[in-house]
C-alpha positions in Angstrom: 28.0 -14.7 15.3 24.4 -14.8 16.7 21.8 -15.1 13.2 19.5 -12.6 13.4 15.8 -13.6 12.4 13.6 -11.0 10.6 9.6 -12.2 10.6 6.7 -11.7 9.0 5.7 -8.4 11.7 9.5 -7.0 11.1 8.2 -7.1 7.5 5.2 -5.0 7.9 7.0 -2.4 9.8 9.2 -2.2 7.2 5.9 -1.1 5.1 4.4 1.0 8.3 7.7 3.0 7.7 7.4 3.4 3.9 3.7 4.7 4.6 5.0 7.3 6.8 8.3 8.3 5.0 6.3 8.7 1.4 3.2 10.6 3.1 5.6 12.9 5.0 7.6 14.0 2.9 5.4 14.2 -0.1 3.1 16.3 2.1 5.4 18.2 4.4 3.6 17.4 7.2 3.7 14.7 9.8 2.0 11.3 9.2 2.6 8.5 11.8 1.6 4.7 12.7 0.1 3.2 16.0 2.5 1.5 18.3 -0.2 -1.4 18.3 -0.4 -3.9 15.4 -4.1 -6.0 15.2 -4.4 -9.4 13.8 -6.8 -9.5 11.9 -8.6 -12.7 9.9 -9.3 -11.2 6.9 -8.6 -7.9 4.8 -10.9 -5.6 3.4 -11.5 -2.9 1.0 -13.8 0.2 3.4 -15.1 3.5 2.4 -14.5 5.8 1.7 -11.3 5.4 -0.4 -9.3 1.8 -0.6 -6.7 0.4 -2.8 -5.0 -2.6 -2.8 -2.1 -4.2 -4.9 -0.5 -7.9 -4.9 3.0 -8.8 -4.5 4.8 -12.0 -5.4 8.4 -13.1 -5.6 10.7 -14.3 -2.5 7.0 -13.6 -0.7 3.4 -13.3 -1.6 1.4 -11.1 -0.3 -1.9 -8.4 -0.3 -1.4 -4.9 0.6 -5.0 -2.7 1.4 -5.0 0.9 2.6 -8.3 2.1 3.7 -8.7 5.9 3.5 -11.4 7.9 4.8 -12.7 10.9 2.7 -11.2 12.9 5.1 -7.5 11.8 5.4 -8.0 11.4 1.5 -8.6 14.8 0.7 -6.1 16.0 3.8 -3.5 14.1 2.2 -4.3 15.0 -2.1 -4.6 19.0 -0.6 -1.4 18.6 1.3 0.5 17.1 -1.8 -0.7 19.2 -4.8 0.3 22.3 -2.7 3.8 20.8 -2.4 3.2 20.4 -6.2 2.5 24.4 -6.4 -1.2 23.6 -7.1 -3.2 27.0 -5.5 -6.1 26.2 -3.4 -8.5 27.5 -5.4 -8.2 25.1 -8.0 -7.9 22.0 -5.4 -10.8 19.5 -5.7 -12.2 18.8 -2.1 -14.5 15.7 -2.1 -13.1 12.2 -2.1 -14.8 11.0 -5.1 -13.4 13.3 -7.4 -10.6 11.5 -10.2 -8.3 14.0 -9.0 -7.9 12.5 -5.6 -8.5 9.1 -6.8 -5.5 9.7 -9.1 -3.1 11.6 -7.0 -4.0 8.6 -3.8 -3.4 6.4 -6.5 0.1 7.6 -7.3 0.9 8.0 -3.7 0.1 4.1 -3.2 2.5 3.4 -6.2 5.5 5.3 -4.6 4.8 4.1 -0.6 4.9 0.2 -2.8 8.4 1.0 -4.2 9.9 2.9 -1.4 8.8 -0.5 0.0 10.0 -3.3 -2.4 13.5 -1.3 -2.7 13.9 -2.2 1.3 13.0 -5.4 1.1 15.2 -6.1 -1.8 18.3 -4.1 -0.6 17.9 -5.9 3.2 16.4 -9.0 2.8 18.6 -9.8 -0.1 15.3 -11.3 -2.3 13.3 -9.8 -4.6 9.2 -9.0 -5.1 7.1 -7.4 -7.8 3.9 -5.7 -7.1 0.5 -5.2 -9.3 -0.8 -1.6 -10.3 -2.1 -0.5 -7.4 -6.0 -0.3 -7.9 -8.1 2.5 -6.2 -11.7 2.2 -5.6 -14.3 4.9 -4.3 -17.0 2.7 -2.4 -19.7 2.8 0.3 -19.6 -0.9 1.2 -17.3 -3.2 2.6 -15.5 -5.3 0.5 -13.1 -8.3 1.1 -10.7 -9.1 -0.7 -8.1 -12.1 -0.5 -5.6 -13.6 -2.6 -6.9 -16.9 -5.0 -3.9 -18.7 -4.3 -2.9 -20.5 -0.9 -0.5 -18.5 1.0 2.2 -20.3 3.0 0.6 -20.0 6.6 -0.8 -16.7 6.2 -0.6 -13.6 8.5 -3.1 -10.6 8.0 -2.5 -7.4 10.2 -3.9 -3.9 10.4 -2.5 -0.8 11.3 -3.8 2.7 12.1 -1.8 5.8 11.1 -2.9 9.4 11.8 -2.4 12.2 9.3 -1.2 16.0 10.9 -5.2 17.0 11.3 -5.6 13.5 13.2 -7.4 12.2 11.0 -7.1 8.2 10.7 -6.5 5.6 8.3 -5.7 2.1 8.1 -3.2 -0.1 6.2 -4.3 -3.9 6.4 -1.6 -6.8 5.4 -1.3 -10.7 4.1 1.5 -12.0 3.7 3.3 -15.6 4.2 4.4 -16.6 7.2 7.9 -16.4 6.9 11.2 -15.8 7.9 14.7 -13.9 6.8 17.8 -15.6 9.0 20.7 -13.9 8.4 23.9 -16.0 8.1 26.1 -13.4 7.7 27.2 -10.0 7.6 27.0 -8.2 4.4 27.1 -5.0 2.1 24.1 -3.3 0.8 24.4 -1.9 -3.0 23.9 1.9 -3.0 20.7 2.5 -5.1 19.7 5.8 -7.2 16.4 7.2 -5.0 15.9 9.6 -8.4 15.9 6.7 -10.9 14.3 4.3 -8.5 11.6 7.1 -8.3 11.6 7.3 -11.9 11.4 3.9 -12.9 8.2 3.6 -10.1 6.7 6.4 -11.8 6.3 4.9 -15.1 4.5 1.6 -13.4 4.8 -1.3 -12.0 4.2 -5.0 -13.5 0.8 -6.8 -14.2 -0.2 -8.8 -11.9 0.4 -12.5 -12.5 -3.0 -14.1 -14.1 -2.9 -16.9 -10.8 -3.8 -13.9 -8.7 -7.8 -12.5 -8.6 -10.0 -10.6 -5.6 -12.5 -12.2 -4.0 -15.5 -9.9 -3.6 -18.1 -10.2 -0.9 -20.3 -6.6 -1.0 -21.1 -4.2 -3.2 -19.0 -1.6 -4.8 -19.5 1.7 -6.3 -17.6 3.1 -9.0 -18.1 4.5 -12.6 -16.4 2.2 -14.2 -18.2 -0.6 -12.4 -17.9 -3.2 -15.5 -14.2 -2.5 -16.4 -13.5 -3.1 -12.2 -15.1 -6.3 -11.9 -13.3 -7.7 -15.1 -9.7 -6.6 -13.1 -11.2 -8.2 -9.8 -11.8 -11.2 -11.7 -15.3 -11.6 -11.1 
């Protein structure tokens, strides 16, 4: 039998597809990734709307989505009408909690759509952080205080149903999955996997902190910095 090797790229597009199966279907509307991957040297929080969480386990590694205020509020409209929300009571700027919130969740469920993959196929296991989302105006980078094992960073545009863009940026390990031999994946509950994602994901570990290099702007500016360990 010929081993088949699954790298660090295979890995993202394993994310790029979480990204676009969570959005779409939460949505009901189309939401797709570039065909081109950019390596990238460092990752960044942008305006108008980023988040970011931390993973650690059989890998380590930094996920950032950057949103822009329109693909945020494209996206929150799209979902709290699936929700039954009317539009009259929809908020429509970016910096409202509401969006904040809802991108928020949406972050949590694209991470464990995600880590279920990567458990089920790669036969190892990771963790993520809360995801944390952050209204800014500046650029802000962000990075992992801990030495990853020859790390990778990426970035990747996606395009919502209204074209407009947004971008997921990566760090991970350099690694790689060989598999041996062939095996049988465990069939999971998606409703209690859901379920279980829904209620929220582990603390970070305390090893871990962001690494800020701009300005940020957000109401709860103190409580913030005290999570990005500055």
């Amino acid at each position: 039998m010929t081993s088949q090797v699954i790298s660090s790229d295979d890995i993202l597009l394993k994310l790029c597809h979480s990204v676009c199966h969570v959005l779409s279907s939460t949505t009901a509307s189309q939401v797709r990734h570039a065909a081109m991957v950019q390596s990238i040297t460092k990752t960044c929080l942008k305006p108008d709307l980023g988040c970011f969480s931390i993973f650690d386990g059989g890998f380590s590694g930094l996920v950032v989505i950057n949103f822009s205020a329109p693909a945020a509020v494209e996206i929150y409209q799209a979902y709290m009408k699936q929700m039954g929300m009317p539009e009259s009571e929809l908020a429509f700027s970016h910096t409202s909690d509401e969006v904040g919130d809802v991108m928020g969740e949406l972050m949590n469920q694209i991470l464990g759509d995600f880590i279920v993959k990567v458990n089920k196929e790669l036969q190892t296991s990771i963790n993520q952080s809360q995801p944390k989302m952050l209204t800014i105006n500046k650029e802000l980078t962000i990075s992992i205080d801990t030495n990853l094992d020859e790390a990778v960073a990426r970035r990747v545009a996606f395009k919502t149903a209204r074209n407009h863009i947004f971008y997921l940026e990566y760090a991970m390990d350099k690694t790689e999955f060989i598999k041996l031999a062939e095996f049988e994946h465990e069939e999971d509950d998606p409703d209690a996997l859901l379920a279980q994602h829904g209620q929220g994901s582990q603390a970070a570990d305390p090893s871990w902190s962001a690494a800020v290099n701009s300005a940020v702007v957000v109401d709860d500016s103190d409580d913030l910095m005290k999570e990005l360990g500055i």
